[in-house]
N, C-alpha and C positions, 0 to 999 in steps of 0.2 A: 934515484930514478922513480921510486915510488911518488916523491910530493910532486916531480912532473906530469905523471900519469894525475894523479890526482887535481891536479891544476887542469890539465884538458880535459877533466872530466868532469869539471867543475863550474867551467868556460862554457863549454856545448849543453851541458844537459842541464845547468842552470840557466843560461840566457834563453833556452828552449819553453825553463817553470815560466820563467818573468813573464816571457809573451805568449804562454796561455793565460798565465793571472791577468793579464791585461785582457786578452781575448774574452772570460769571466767578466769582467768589471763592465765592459763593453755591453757584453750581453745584458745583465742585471741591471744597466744607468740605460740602455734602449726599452727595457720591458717596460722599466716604472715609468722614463719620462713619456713613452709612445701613449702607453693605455690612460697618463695624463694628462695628454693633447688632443685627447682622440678629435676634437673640433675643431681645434686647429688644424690638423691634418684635414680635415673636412674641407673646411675652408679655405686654404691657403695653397692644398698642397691635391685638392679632390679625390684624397686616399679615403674612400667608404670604409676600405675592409682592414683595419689597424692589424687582426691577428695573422692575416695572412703576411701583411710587412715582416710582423716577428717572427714567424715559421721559416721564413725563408731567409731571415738574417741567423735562426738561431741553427739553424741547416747544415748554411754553407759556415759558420762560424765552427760548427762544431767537426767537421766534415775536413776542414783544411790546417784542423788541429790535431786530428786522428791522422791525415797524413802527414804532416810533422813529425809528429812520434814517431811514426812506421819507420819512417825515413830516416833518422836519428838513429833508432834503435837497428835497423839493417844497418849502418854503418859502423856502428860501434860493434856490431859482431864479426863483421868481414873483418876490421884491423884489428879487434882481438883474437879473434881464432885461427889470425894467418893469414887473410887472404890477399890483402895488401903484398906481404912477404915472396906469396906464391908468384903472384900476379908478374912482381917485379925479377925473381928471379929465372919463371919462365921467359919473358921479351927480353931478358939479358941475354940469355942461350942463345938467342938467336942471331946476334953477332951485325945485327943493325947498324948500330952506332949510335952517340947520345940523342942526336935530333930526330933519330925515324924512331926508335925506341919509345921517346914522349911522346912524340905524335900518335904513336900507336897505342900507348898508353891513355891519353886524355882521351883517344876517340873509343879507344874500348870503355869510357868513365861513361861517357857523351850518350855512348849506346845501351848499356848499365841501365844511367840513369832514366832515358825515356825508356826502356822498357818495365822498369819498376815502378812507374807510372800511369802504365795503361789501365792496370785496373783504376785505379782512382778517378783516371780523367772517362774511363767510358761510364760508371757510377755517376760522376758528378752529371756529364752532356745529358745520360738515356735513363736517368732513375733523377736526381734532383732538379735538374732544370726543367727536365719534362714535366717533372709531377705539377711546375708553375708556369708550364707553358709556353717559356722562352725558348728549349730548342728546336728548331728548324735544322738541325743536321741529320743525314740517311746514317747508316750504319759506313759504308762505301767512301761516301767524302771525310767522315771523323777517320778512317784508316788512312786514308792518303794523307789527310792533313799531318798525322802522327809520325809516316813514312817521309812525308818531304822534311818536315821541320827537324827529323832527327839528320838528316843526311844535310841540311844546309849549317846545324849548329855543327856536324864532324867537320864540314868543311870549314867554317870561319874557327871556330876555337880550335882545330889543325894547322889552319895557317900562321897563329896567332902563336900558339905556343911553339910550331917549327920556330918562326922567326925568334921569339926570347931565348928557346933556348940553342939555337945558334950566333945569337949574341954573347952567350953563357961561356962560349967556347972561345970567342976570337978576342972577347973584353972580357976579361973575367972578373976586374976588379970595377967595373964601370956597367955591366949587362943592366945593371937597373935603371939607371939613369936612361940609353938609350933604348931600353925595352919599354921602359915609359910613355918615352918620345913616341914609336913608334904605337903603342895603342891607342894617344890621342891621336895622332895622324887617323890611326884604322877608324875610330869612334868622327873622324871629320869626315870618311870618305862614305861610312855605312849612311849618312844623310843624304849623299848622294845614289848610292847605293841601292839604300832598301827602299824606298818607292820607286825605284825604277826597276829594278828586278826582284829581289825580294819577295816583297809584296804582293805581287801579279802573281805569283805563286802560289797565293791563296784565296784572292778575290780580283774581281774584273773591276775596272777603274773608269769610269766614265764618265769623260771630261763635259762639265756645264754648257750646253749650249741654246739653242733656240729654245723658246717658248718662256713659259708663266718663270719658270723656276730659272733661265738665265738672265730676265727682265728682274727677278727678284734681288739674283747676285750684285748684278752691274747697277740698279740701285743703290745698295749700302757699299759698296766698292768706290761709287762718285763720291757718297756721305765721307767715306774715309778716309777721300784720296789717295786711290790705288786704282791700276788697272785691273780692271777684272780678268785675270788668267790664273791658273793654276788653281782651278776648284776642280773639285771631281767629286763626283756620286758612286761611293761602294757600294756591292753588294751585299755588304750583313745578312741581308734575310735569307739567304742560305743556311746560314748555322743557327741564327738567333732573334729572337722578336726584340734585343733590347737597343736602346736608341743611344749614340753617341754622334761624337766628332774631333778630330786631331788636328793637330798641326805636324807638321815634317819638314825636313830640309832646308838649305839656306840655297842662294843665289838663283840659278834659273831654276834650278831643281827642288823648289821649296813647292807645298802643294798644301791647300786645304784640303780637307778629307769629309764630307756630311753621309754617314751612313743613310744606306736607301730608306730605313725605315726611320730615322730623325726625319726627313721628305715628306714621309708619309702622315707620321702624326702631327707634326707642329706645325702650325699656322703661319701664313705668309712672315710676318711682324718677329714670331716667336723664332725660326731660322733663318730671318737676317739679324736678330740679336746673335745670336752662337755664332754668325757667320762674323759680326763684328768681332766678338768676343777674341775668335783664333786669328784676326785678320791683327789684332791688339798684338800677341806672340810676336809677329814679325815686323810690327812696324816699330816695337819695345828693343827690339833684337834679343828677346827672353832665349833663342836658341844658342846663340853663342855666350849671353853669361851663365845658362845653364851649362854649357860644355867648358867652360872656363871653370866653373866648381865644380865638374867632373874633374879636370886635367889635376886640378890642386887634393882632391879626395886622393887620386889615383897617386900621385906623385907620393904621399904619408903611404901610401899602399907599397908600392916598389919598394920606398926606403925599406921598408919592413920587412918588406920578401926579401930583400938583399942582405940584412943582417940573417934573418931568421935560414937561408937555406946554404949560411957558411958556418952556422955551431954545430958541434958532431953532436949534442945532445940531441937533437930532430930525428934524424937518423939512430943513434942506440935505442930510444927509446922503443925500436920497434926491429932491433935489430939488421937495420940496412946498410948496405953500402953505401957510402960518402962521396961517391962520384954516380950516385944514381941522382941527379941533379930534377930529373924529371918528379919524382917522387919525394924529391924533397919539396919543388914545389905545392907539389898537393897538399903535403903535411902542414905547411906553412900556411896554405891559404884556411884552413880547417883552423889554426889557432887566431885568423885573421878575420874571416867572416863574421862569426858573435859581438867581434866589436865594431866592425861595420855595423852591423844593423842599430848595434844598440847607442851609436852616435847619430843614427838615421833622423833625428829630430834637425840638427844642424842641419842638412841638406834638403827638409821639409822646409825650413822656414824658409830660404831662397824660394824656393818651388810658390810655397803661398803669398809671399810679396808678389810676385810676380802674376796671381792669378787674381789679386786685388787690382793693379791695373789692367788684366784684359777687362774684369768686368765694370774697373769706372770708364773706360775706354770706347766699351759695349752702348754705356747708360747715355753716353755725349753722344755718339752717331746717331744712338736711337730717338734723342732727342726726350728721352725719360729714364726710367730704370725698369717702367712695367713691361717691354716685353723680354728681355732677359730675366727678370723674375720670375714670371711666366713661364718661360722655356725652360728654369730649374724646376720649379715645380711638376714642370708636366715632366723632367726627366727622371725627376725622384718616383712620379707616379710608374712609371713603363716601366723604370728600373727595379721597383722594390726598394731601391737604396734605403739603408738605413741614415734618417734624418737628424737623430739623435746619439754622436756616438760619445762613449766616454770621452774627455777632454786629455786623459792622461795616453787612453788606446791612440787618442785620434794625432797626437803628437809624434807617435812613432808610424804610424801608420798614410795618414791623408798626409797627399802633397797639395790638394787643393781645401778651402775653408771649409767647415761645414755648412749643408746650404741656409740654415734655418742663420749663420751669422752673413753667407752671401745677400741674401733677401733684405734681411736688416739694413744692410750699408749699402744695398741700394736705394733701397725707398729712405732712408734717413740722407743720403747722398754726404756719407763722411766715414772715416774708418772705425772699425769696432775692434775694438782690439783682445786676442783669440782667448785671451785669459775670461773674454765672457762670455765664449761657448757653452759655457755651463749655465748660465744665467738661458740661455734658448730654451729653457724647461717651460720657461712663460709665455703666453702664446703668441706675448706679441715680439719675444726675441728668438723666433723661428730661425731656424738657417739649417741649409745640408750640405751633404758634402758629396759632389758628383762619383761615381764610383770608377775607377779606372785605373790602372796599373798606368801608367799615366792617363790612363781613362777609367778608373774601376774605385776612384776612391773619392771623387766629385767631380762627373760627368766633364768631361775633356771641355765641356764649352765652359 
């Protein structure tokens, strides 16, 4: 029991070293190449102020490492001082049953966990992003925001887990297989889904229509051959000055997404590039083989929860019961996630193929490469984005290129291939990487 203990603890709190030492590397390959581009940036990318880029990379870098840790280290105390144990044999007393039991389990993790978080995320909104100017959120709207998204994730990962683990019950040698099924099913319907409810939850959505800016769409929409529908203008500048744009959804319910504030800074030319750019996503059909190498990620994932929550060693190690199937899950996913992340390069490179053709996609409508070059540049400038990240971070990390190799293989109009990211230290092999959680890591256009 000891070399298993030691095995998880070796799994979490090392894949945690790896990806500060990368977070480090990051940081130290941005300071040296920024402060020796600074004219490059000048010119290319019209960042005057180099050390404010770094301030606010070395910030937030150091700031979502410190919660890491936090987060890490709270959890390794709750399941070694018990509280895992308590947790579980209190919601047994109470004579639920296995599927209200999890359900009430995951939703009490679901609650846990965003309240463990508020300090962090009200630091980051009203103390870091303020200090650079980006937030636009009152005290009032970041409370609700926190309020609704905790009570929509108990509802979907409630539903989610009722359903697996009542699969658990009625298939018990087979529940992975179709608990499988069923989370790509749920992951096919949340497209439909989350922009049409979802999302209006937390921003107003208003669909393109007269004037300069739907003359603008229906333009590059002819260029692309598409009908101009499904654009909309969010609200962003509610919470934040910084400038993006997404793609969502497939069939009717697919939509472009142009934050109000990307409207506001980027010139006519500059958002019909990003407009092509996302308009490339759906005519690529990048959302269904993105959701096809979910379905196939997911699928190594079940097989492995399926083994992993039928060995009693999961369970002894923490002294549980063997039909707490709920809590076995959780154990399981905890020896499961560090290797998720740390295969996360496989599931970037799809991501990055894919954002090489929206932007040669972008470069043919626009009938050049310079206004989507442009539109990166100016988003790298609003964003602060870090332009220059290490190539090892930026592998685990960016699903989209960095922009300083975007730029490149636009004006050269041929591909670069990512092993010369590093080679962007030159000023003439600039490239960044848009920031975005699929918008936070090179800007969604």
């Amino acid at each position: 029991m000891l070399a298993l203990h030691a095995a998880f603890l070796l799994l979490l709190v090392g894949s945690a070293a790896f990806f500060t030492w990368l977070a480090v590397r990051d940081v130290r390959h941005a300071t040296t190449t920024v402060t020796d581009q600074q004219d490059w940036l000048a010119d290319t990318l019209d960042v005057e102020d180099h050390e404010e880029l770094l301030s606010y990379h070395r910030i937030t870098t150091a700031f979502g490492q410190l919660q890491e840790w936090v987060v890490l280290g709270g959890l390794l105390l709750v399941l070694y001082l018990g509280g895992l144990n308590l947790a579980v044999d209190a919601l047994e007393g109470l004579g639920l049953g296995p599927v209200a039991t999890g359900v009430l389990f995951f939703a009490g993790l679901v609650v846990a966990s965003q309240l463990s978080g508020l300090p962090f995320s009200a630091v980051d909104t009203f103390a870091i992003q303020e200090s650079f100017g980006f937030n636009q959120s009152t005290v009032k709207l970041w409370a609700r925001d926190q309020l609704v998204s905790t009570v929509v994730s108990v509802v979907m990962i409630g539903l989610v887990v009722g359903v697996v683990l009542w699969f658990t019950t009625v298939l018990p040698s087979l529940w992975w297989v179709v608990g499988w099924a069923f989370v790509v099913a749920f992951l096919l319907a949340m497209q439909v889904v989350y922009p049409r409810v979802i999302a209006p939850l937390f921003n107003d959505f208003e669909p393109v229509e007269a004037g300069d800016l739907r003359e603008c769409v229906e333009e590059v929409f002819e260029r692309a051959g598409f009908s101009p529908e499904g654009i909309y203008v969010m609200d962003a500048s509610r919470r934040s000055s910084q400038v993006n744009a997404y793609f969502v959804g497939f069939g009717e319910t697919k939509r472009v997404v142009l934050f109000d504030t990307l409207v506001d800074k980027l010139d006519v030319r500059e958002a019909q590039a990003v407009l092509a750019h996302e308009l490339a996503h759906w005519k690529e059909n990048h959302i269904w083989k993105r959701l096809g190498a979910s379905a196939l990620r997911l699928f190594v994932v079940f097989a492995a929860l399926g083994y992993l929550v039928e060995v009693d060693w999961l369970y002894a190690m923490w002294g549980l019961p063997t039909d707490a199937v709920y809590a076995g899950l959780f154990l399981a996913t905890l020896w499961i996630y560090p290797v998720l992340d740390l295969t996360s390069p496989i599931e970037n490179r799809v991501s990055l193929s894919h954002e090489r053709e929206a932007d040669d996609f972008a470069a043919e409508v626009m009938d050049g490469p310079e206004p989507l070059a442009d539109a990166l540049a100016r988003l790298t400038q609003e964003n602060l984005s870090n332009p220059f990240p290490d190539p090892l971070y930026a592998a685990f990390h960016y699903s989209h290129p960095p922009i300083p190799e975007r730029i490149r293989r636009l004006q050269e109009g041929r591909d670069v291939d990512a092993s010369d990211a590093d080679d962007a230290n030159d000023a003439d092999d600039a490239n960044d990487a848009t920031t975005g959680a699929s918008e936070t890591d090179a800007t969604e256009a």
